[in-house]
N, C-alpha and C positions, 0 to 999 in steps of 0.2 A: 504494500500500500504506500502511496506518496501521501503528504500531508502540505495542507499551503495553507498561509495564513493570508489573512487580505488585510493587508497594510491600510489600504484605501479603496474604495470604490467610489466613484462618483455619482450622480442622479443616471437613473436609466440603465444602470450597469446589470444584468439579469442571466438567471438560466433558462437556455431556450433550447428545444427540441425541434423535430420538423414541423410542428404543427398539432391541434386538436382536432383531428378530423371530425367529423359527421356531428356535431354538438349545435351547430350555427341555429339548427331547428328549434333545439330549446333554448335560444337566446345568450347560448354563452360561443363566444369569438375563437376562431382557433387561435391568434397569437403565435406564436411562431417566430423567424428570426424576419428582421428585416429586409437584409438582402437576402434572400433566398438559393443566389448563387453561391456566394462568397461562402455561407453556410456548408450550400453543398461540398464545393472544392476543400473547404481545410477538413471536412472528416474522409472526402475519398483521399487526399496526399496520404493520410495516415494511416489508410485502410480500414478503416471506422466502417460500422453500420450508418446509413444515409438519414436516420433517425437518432442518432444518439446525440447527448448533453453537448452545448458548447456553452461557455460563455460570452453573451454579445456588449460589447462594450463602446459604452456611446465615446460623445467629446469629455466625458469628465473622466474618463481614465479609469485605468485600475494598478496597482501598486500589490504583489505577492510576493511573500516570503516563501522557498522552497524549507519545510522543518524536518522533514520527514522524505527518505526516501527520492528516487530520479523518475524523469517520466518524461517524453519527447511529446512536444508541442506543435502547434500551427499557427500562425497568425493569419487569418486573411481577410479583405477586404480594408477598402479607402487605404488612403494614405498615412499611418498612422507612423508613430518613433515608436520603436521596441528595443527596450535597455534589458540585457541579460546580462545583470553582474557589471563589467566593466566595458564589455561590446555592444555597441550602436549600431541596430540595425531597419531597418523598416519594415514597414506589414511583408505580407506574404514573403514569409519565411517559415521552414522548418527547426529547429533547434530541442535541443534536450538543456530542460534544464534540472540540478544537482542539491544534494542536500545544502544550504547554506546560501545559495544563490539568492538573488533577488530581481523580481524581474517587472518592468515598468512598462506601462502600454498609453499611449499619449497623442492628443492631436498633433499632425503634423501638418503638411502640406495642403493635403483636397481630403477629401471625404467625412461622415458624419457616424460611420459603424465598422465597426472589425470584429473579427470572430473568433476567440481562445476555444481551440477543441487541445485535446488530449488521447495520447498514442495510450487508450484505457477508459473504465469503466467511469467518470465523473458523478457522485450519487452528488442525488435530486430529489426533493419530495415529489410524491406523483398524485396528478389531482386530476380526477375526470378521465382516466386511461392517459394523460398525457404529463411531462414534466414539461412543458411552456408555460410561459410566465405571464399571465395576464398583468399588464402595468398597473394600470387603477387599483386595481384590488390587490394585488401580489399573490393570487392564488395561484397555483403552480410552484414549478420548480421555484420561484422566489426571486427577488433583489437580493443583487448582493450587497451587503456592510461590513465597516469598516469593521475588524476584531473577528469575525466569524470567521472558520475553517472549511477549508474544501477538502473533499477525499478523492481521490484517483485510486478504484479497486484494479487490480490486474494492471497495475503502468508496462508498459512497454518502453524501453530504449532501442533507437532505431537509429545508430551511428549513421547507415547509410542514405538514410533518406535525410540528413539536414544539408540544405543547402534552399536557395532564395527560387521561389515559383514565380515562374511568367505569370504577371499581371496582362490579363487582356484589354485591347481597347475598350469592349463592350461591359468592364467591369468598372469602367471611371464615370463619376458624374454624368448624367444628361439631361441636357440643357434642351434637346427637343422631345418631344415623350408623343406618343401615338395614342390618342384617345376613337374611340367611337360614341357617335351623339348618341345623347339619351341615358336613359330611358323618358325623362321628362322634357327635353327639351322643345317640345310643343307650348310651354307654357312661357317659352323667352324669348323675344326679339329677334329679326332678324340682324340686325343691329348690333343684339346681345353676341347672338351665335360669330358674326363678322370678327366680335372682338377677340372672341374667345380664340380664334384662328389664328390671328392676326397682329394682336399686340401681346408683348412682352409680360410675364407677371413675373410678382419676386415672392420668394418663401419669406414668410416673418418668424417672429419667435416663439411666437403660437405653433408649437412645434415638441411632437412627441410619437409614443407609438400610437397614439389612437387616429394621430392626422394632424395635418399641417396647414393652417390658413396662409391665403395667398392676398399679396397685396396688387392691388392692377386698376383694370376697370372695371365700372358694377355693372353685374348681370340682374338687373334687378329681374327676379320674376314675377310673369304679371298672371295674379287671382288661382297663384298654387299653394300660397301657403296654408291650408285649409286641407289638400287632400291627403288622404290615410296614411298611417303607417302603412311601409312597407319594407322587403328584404334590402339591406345595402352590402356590399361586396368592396372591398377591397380593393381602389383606384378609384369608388364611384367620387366624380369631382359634385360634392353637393354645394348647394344655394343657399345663403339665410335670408330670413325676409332686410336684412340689411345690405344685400348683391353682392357679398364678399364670399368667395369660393375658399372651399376647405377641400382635399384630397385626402381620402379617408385611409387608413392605413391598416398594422398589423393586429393592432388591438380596436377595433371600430368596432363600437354599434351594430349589433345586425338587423336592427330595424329604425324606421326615421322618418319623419314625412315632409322632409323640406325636401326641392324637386333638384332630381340631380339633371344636369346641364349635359352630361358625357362620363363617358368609363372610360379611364386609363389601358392601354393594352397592360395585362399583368407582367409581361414580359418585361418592359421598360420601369415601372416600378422598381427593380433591384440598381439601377442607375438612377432613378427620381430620388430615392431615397440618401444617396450621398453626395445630395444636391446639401450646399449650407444656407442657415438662414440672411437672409439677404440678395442670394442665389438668384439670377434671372431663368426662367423656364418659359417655352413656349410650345405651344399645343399644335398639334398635326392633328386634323381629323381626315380618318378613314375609313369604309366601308367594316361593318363583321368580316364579310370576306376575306379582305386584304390584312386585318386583324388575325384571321384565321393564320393566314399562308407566314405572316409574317411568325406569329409564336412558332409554326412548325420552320421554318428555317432557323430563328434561337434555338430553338430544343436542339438542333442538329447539332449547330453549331458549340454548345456545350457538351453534346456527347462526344462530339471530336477531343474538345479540350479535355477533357477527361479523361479519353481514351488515352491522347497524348503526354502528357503533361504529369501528372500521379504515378 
């Protein structure tokens, strides 16, 4: 068993798994990681089950002491500084780190999330069939704090797998994101829709895993705010009766009755998401269609890197 103290953790710092699946029905959110790539790639470099623990660690860092035992690691996603011990390295990287070690994970350059998996078992409490972390509530595997210990059952040290992983393009910030209109977009402007296309929005700091309001033009909608709850999903860009768009994210709501304007392709999400606050983003809308073809070209294009790359 490795043992690791948590020196520090900052806000949003959590254990997440691949998701809650099939729960959305009874109103509780899968949760899950953020970027959903970056996720995937550090537990296959390690040989991981495609479900198991990692820690996802926002811009407030995380700070551990190794106390207990060795255990090879992954860092991946954005851009972040990774201090092990005395060497300075940045995200995506492999590395084992050692009894006495200490090892620091830090905003760096671009991005907003990174992922600590572990070459071994990371216990988690397990809530609802799954160890993801709903934010709000901390149900799940949990937030991490500052003083608490993590366990690594079964560590693995994996001399030859450390060395630094190709970051892909398609894993850096984006700044243009594929949406498809609707479901509600009947109730806004052509005007509305024009902007939405067309002018520039910024992320503000209204900004978490439940979703992130945007700053831009107002989409006011006109004579929706009245109709039913219903299912929201994951990129739905919703409306408040104040025509400020919010992009609903890992921990959202699964039901809402302000009218969403357009869905995010899910694909582009794991790039929306280490956008930073202040961030300019701009909206492509596209057919479901083109939406379709475009996910099954992603999906390829990750199975390649995976196939390659790990």
């Amino acid at each position: 068993m490795t043992r690791l103290r948590v020196v520090f953790a900052g806000p949003h710092v959590t254990l997440q798994d691949a998701g809650r699946k099939g729960m959305m029905r009874f109103g509780v959110p899968a949760s899950g990681p953020m970027d959903r790539k970056a996720f995937a790639i550090a537990h296959a470099t390690l040989g991981n089950p495609p479900d198991a623990v990692a820690v996802e660690v926002s811009l407030g860092g995380l700070t551990l002491d190794c106390v207990e035992g060795a255990v090879t690691f992954a860092v991946v996603g954005g851009g972040f500084i990774v201090q092990k011990g005395a060497e300075r390295l940045g995200s995506w990287q492999v590395q084992t780190l050692h009894a006495g070690e200490r090892l620091v994970i830090r905003p760096g350059p671009w991005g907003s999330w990174t992922y600590l998996a572990f070459a071994g078992v990371l216990q988690a409490p397990l809530w609802l069939g799954s160890h993801a972390t709903h934010g709000p509530s901390g149900l799940g595997g949990g937030s991490i704090k500052s003083g608490q210990e993590l366990l690594v059952h079964d560590p693995r040290v994996l001399p030859a797998a450390e060395r630094a992983i190709p970051c892909p393009v398609w894993a850096r910030p984006r700044p243009v994101v594929h949406a498809v209109p609707g479901p509600q977009d009947r109730f806004f402007s052509a005007e509305s829709l024009q902007d939405l296309a067309s002018v520039p929005f910024h992320l503000t700091n209204a900004y978490d895993r439940m979703g992130v309001r945007l700053r831009g033009p107002s989409l006011m909608p006109q004579g929706a705010l009245s109709i039913p709850s219903e299912p929201i999903l994951r990129g739905s860009v919703q409306v408040a009766g104040d025509g400020l768009a919010t992009v609903m994210l890992a921990d959202h709501g699964t039901t809402g009755g302000y009218p969403k304007i357009a869905t995010v392709v899910s694909d582009d999400l794991d790039g929306f998401v280490q956008l930073r606050p202040n961030d300019a983003v701009r909206f492509k809308l596209i057919s479901a269609a083109d939406a379709v073809a475009l996910a099954r070209r992603r999906a390829k294009a990750l199975r390649d890197y995976l196939t390659r790359s790990p």
